[in-house]
C-alpha positions in Angstrom: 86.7 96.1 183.7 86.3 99.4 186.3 83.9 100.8 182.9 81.7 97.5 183.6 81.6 96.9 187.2 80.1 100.6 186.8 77.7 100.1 184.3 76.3 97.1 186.6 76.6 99.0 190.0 74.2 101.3 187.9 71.9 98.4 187.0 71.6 96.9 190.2 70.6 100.5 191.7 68.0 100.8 189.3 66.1 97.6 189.2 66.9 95.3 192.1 68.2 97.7 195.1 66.0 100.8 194.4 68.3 103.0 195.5 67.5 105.7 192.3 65.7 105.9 189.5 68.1 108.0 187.4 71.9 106.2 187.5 74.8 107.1 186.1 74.5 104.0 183.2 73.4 100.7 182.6 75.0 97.4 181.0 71.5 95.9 180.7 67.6 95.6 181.6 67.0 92.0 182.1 63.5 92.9 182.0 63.5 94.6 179.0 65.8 93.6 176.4 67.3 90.5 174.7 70.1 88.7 176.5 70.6 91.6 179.4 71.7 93.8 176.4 71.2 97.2 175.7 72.4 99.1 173.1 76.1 100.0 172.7 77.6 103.7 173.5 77.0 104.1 169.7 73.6 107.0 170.7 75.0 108.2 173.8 74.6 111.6 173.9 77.3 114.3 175.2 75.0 114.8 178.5 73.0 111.5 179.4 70.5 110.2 181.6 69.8 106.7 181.8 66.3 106.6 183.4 64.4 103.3 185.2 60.9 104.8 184.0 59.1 103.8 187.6 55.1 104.4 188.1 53.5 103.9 191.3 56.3 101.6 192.6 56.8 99.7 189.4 59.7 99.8 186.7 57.6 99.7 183.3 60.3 100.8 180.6 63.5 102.1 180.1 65.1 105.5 178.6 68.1 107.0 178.0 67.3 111.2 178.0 69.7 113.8 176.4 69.7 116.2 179.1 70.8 119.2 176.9 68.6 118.6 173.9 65.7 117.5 176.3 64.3 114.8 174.2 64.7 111.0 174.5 67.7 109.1 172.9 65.3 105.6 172.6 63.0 104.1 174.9 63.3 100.1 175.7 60.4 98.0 176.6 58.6 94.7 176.1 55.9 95.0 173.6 52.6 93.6 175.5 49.5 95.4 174.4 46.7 95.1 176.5 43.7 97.0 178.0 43.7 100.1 180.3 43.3 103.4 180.9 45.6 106.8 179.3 46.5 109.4 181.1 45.4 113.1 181.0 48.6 114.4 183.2 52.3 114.8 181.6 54.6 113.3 184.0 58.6 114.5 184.5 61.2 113.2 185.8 62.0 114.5 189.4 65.5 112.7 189.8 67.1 115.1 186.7 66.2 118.3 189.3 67.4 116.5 192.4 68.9 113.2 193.0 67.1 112.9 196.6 63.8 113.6 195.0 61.3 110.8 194.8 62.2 108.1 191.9 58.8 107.8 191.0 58.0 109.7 187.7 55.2 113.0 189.4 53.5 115.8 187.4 54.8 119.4 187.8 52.0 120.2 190.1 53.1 117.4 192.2 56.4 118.8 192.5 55.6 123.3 192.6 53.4 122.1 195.9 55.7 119.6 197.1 59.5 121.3 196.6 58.2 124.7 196.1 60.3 124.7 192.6 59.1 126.2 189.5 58.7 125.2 186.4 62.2 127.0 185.1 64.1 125.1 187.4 61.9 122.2 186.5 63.0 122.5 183.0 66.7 123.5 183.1 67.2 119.1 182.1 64.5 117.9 181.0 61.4 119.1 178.8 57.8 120.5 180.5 54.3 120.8 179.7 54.9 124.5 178.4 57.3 123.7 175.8 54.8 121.3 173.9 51.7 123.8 174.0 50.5 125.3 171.3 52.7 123.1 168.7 51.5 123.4 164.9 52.0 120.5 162.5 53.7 118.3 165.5 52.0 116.2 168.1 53.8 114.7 171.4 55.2 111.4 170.0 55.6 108.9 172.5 59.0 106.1 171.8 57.3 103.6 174.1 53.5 104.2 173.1 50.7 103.4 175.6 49.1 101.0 173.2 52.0 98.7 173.3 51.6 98.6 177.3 49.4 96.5 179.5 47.4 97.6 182.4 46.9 101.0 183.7 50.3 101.8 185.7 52.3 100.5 182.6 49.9 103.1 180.6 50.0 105.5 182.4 53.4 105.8 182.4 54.3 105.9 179.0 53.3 110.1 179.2 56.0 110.7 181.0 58.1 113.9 179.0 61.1 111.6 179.1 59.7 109.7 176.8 58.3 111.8 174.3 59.5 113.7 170.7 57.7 116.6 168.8 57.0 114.0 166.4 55.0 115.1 162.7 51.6 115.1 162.9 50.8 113.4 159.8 53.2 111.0 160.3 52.0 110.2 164.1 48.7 110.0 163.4 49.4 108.6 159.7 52.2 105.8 159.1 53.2 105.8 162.5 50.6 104.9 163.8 49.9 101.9 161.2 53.0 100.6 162.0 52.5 100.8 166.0 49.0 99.1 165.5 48.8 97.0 162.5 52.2 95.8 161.5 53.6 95.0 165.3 50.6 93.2 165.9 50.9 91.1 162.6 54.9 90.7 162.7 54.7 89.5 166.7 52.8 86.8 165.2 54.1 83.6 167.4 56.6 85.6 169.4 57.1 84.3 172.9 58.6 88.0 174.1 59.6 90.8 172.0 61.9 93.3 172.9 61.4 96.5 171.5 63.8 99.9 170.9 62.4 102.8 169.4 64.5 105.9 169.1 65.1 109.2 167.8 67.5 111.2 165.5 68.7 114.9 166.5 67.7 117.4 163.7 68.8 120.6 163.4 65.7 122.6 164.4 63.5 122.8 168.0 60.6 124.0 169.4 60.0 125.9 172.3 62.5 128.4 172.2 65.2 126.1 171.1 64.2 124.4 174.4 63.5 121.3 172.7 65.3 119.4 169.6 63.3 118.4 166.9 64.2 114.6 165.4 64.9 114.5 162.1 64.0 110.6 162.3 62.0 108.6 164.0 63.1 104.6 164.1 62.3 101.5 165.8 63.6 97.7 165.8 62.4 94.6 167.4 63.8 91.1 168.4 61.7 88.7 169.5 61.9 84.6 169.7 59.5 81.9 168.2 59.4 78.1 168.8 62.0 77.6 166.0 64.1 80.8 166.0 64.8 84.5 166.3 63.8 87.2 164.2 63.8 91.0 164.0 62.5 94.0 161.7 63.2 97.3 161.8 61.9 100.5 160.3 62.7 104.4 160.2 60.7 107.3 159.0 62.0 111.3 158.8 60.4 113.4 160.9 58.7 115.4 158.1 57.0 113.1 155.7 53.9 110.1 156.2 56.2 107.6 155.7 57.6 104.2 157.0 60.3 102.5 155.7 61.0 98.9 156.4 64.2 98.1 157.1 66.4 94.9 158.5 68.4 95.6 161.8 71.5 95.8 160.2 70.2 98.4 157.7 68.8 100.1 160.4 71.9 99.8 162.8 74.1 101.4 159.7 71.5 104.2 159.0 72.0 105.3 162.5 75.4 105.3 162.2 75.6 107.2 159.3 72.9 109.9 160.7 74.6 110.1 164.0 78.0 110.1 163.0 78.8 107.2 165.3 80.7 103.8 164.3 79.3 100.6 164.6 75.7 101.2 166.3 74.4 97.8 168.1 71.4 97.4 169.2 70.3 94.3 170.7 72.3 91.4 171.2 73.6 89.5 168.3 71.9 86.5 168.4 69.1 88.5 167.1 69.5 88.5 162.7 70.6 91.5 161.2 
């Protein structure tokens, strides 16, 4: 009960009482996912942060960040493609350097001139523009892509580092990106809302001076309700191959708990078919 009472004090902080961006948990996003139901403790990492992903004034998606490994655990949000503009900035996360700091995700420019911080202290939780320069054979992956947002703010905010993997070039600008273009747009075919979780697997190697993990898989699952009923699909790809392979959720939900090493992964809520 205390366990629950704190992951909902966390909740209400984030979305309703703007008290912080970054809390110490949440239960659920009634915003954006399925039944006010996030996924179970199954990915949490050994040093979390569960980040409202807020843009000009606006929560757009949700995160949960491995602070030590500085890449995203999964990012939740409501697939709604749409027009608008992408960004040319990198945004971080000022809350993971400073709870008081503003919870609106700024760039690192934003913050030397405005807190008079570098970039090291910057970086000592989350990832920075430095680590993902000059990358060879990997390309910023982003787990809530801009082309699966509507409107400029929700755009924008997508390039936030918080949300984004060294992800395979071939495969992000190959399979991947099939998937996030053709088959979402085919499979959300007569979906009121779909709720959408794509995540990423720890590898064993980094970039950036072992600043920054490396996935060794890339994943993603959706639930979404028609007029007559609910379905999902799910798919997962490694990190080093142009490759996509489709899975159901409960194929996918035991794959990540065999990579992980976790029992009994859960996604999304279970009135949505494994």
């Amino acid at each position: 009960m205390l366990r629950l009472l704190l992951l909902l004090q966390g909740l209400a902080s984030c979305l309703w009482l703007g008290h912080s961006e970054v809390v110490n948990s949440f239960a659920s996003y009634p915003k954006f996912s399925y039944r006010n139901t996030t996924p179970d403790n199954g990915l949490e990492p050994a040093n979390p942060a569960w980040i409202c992903q807020r843009y000009n004034s606006s929560y757009h998606f949700a995160s949960l960040y491995d602070k030590t490994l500085r890449i995203p655990v999964y990012s939740a949000y409501i697939y709604q493609p749409g027009p608008g503009n992408r960004s040319k900035s990198q945004f971080v996360e000022p809350q993971l350097i400073k709870p008081t700091y503003p919870r609106d995700m700024k760039t690192e420019k934003f913050l030397r001139k405005q807190y008079k911080i570098s970039p090291q202290q910057i970086g000592q939780s989350q990832a920075i523009t430095q680590d993902y320069k000059k990358l060879q054979g990997l390309d910023r992956g982003h787990l809530s892509p801009s082309g699966h947002q509507s409107g400029n703010n929700s755009k924008l905010a997508t390039f936030t580092l918080t949300n984004i993997v060294p992800q395979n070039s071939s495969l992000n600008r190959g399979a991947w990106k099939d998937y996030e273009n053709q088959t979402m747009a085919q499979r959300t075919q007569g979906c009121k809302t779909t709720y959408v979780i794509t995540g990423a697997v720890p590898g064993n190697t980094s970039i950036a001076n072992n600043r920054v993990n490396k996935p060794s898989h890339i994943w993603s699952a959706a639930c979404c309700q028609t007029n007559t009923n609910m379905k999902t699909w799910a798919v997962i790809a490694e990190n080093n191959k142009n490759q996509v392979q489709n899975l159901t959720l409960a194929q996918l939900e035991a794959s990540l708990s065999q990579l992980c090493g976790r029992k009994n992964v859960s996604l999304f809520h279970s009135a949505c078919p494994r």
